[in-house]
C-alpha positions in Angstrom: -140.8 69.0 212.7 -139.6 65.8 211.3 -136.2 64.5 212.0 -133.6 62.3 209.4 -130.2 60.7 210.4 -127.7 58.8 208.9 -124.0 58.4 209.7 -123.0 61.2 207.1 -126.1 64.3 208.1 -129.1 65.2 209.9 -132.1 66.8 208.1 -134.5 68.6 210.0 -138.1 69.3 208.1 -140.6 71.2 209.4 -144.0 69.8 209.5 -144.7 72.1 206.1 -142.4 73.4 204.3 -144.0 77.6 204.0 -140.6 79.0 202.7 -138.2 78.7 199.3 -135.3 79.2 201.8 -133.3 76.3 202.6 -130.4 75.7 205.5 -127.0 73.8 205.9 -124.4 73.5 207.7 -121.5 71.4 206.3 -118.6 72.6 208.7 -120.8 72.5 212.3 -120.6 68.2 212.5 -118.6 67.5 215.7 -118.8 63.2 215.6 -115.4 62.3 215.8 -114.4 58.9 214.8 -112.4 57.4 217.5 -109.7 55.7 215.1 -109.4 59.4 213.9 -108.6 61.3 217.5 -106.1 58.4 218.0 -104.3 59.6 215.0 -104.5 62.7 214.8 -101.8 64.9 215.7 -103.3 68.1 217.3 -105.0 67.5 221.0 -108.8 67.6 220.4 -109.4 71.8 220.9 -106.6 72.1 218.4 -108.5 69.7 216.1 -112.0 71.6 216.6 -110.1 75.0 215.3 -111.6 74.3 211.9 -114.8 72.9 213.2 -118.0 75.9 212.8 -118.9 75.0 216.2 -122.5 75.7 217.4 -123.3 77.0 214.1 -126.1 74.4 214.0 -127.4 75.5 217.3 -127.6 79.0 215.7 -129.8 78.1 212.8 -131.9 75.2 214.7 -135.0 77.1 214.8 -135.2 77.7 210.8 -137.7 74.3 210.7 -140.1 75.8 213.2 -140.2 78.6 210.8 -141.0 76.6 207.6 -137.4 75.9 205.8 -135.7 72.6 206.2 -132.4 72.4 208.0 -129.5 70.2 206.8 -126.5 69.2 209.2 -123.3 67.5 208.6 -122.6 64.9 211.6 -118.9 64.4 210.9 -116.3 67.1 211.5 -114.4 69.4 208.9 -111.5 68.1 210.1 -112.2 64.7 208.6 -113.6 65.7 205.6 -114.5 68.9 203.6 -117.9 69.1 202.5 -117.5 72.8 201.2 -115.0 71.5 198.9 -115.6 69.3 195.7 -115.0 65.7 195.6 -111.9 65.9 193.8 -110.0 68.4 195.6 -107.6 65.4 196.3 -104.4 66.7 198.3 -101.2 64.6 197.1 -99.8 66.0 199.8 -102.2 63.6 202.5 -103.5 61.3 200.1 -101.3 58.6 198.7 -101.9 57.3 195.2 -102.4 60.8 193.7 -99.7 62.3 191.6 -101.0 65.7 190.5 -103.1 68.2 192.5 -105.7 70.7 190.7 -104.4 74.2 190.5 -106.5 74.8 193.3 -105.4 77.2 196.0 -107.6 75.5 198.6 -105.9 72.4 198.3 -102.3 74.1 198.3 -102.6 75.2 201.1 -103.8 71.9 202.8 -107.5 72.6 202.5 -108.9 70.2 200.0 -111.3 67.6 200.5 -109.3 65.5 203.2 -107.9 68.3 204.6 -104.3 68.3 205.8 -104.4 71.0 208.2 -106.6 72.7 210.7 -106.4 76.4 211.8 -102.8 77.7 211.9 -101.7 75.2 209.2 -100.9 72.9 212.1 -100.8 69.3 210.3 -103.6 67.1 211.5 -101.5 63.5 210.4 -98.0 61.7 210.6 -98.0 60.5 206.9 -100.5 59.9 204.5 -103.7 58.7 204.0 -104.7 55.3 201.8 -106.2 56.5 198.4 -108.9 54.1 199.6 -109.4 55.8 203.0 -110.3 58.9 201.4 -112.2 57.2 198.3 -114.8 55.3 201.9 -114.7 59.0 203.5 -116.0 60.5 200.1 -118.5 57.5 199.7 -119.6 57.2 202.6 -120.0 60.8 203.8 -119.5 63.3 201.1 -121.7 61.7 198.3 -125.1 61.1 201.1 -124.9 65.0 202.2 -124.9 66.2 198.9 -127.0 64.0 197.4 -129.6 65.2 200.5 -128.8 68.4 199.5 -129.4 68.6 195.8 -132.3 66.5 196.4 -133.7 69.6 198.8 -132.9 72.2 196.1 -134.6 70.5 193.3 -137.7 69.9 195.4 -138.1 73.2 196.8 -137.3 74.8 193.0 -139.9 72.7 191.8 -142.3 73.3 194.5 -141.8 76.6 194.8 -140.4 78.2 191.2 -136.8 78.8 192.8 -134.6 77.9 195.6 -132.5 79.8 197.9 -129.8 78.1 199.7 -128.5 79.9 203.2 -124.7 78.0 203.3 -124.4 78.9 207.1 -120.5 78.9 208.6 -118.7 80.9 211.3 -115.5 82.5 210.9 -112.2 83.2 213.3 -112.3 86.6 214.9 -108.7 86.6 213.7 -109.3 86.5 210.3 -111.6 89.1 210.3 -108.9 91.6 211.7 -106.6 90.3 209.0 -108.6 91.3 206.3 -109.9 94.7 207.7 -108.0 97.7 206.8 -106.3 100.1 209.6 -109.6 102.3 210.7 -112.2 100.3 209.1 -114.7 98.7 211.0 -114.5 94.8 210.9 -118.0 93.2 209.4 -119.6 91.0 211.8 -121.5 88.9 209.2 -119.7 88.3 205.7 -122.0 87.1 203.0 -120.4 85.9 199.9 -122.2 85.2 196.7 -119.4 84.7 194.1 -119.5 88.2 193.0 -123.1 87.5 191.9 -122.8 84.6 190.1 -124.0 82.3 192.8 -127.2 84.4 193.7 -129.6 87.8 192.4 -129.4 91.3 194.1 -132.4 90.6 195.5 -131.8 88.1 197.5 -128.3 89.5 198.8 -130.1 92.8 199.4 -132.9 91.0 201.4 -130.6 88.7 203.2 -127.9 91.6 203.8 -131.0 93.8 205.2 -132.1 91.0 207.4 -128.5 90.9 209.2 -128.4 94.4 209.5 -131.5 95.2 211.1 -130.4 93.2 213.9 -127.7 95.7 214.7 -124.8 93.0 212.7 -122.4 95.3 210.5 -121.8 93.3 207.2 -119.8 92.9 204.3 -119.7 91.3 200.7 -117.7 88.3 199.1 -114.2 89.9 201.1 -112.6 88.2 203.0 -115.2 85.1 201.9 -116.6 85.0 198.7 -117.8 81.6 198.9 -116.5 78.0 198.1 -117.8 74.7 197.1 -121.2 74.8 197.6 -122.2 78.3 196.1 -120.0 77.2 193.5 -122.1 74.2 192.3 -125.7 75.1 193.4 -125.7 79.0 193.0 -127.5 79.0 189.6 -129.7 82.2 189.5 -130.4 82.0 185.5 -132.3 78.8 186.9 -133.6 80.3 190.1 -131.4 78.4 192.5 -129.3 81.0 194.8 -126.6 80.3 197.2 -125.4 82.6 199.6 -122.7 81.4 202.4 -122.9 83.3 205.3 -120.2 83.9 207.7 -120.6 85.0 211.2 -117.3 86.0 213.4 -117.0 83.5 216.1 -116.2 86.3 218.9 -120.1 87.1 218.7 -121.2 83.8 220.5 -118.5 81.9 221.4 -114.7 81.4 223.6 -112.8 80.3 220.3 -109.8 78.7 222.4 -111.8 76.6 224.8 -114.4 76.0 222.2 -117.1 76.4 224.2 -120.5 79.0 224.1 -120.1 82.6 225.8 -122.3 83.5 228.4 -124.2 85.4 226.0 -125.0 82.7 223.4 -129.1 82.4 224.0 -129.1 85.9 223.4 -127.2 85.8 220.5 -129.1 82.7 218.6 -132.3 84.9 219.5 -130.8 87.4 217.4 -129.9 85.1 214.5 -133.5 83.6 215.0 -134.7 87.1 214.4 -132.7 87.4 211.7 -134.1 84.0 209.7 -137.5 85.0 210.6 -137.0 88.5 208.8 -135.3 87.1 206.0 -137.8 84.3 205.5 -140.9 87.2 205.8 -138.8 89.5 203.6 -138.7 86.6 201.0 -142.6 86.0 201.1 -144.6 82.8 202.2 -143.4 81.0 198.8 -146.4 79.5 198.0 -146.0 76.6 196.1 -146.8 76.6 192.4 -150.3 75.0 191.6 -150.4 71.3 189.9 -151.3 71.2 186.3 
């Protein structure tokens, strides 16, 4: 395995690439700027409530199993990189006098967020317009690029690319959005409604999950944001899926820390991206002309 850092991601390759299947994980980063923990409001668990902590850990042995593994070093908190570039809140931002009709940046969620879990405000003020125009520069625009770049490379290598957008969710939000009786899904994979990936590959990821004993669901509560949004294009055999896992599973979500079972768990997940990857075949790469 071959390892890439910058200040903005890490990219783990394996030493050849056997599989279509590509990882990230934009929301896992936990580098916090200094100048930003001085400022921000919440006390540092409060500011990791949005953060998809260990998420990275979960998916780490995806190289050893032939698909490359992209990870976001700087936290969710400080910027978004599920969200598009010009999710701009005027709410935190200065200099900008007219939000999108975007309900992810109403509610304090846009690319610089405003707010972490619980809608509790993460600055006194505003942000510079150039503060978040160096953020987006110097973080947003290297991950993605990274991440296009992979797409296009495996598509071409391979015929088509799928994308595995990993994330975790709150246990809480799960309950919220399960009705009285019902049992809550474990794993929540969201695919636009099928306009970010094929059947196929929902049914073979959705299989994968649920041979490992996970009970999952489709697209509710999560249907997926930014980055199924702008890479899922099946007509062009790229699929995204992002795929939510309820924090409760693996770890303590107020001290922020792994549960006793964790090892066990990512064993399970590993299980899990060794089925999918076997389920989606050895993707051997289209011959050169």
């Amino acid at each position: 395995m071959s390892t890439h850092e910058t200040e903005a991601y890490v990219l783990c390759r394996p030493e050849r690439q056997t599989s279509n299947v590509i990882f990230a994980s934009p929301h896992s980063g936990r580098d916090y700027p200094v100048d930003f923990l001085a400022r921000a409001l919440p006390d540092h668990l409060a500011i990791r409530s949005s953060e998809d902590a260990f998420v990275d850990r979960l998916f780490d042995m995806a190289p050893a199993l032939g698909a490359p593994l992209l990870l976001a070093r700087l936290p969710r908190a400080y910027i978004d990189l599920n969200r598009a570039a010009d999710e701009l809140d005027p709410a935190v931002i200065e200099g900008i006098t007219r939000a999108p009709h975007n309900p992810r940046v109403s509610s304090g969620l846009g690319v610089i967020p405003r707010v972490v879990a619980g809608g509790r405000a993460i600055y006194r003020g505003k942000l510079s317009l150039a503060e978040a125009e160096a953020r987006i520069r110097q973080h947003w625009h290297p991950y993605h690029a990274a991440l296009g770049g992979l797409v296009e490379e495996t598509r071409e290598t391979f015929g088509e690319a799928v994308l595995i957008d990993c994330h975790s969710m709150p246990h809480e939000a799960i309950e919220a959005h399960t009705r009285l009786g019902q049992p809550r899904p474990q794993v929540v994979l969201g695919d636009r409604f099928g306009a970010a990936a094929g059947r196929e590959v929902m049914d073979r990821l959705e299989a994968a999950f649920a041979s490992a004993g996970l009970r999952v669901a489709r697209n509710a509560p999560f249907a997926g944001a930014y980055v199924t949004q702008a890479y899922g294009r099946p007509s062009r055999g790229v699929h995204a899926v992002q795929v939510e896992i309820d924090r409760a599973l693996y770890m303590d979500e107020a001290l922020v820390r792994p549960l006793p079972g964790f090892a066990a768990f990512r064993e399970t997940i590993g299980g899990v991206v060794a089925g999918f990857l076997d389920e989606a075949g050895s993707g051997q790469a289209l011959a050169a002309e």
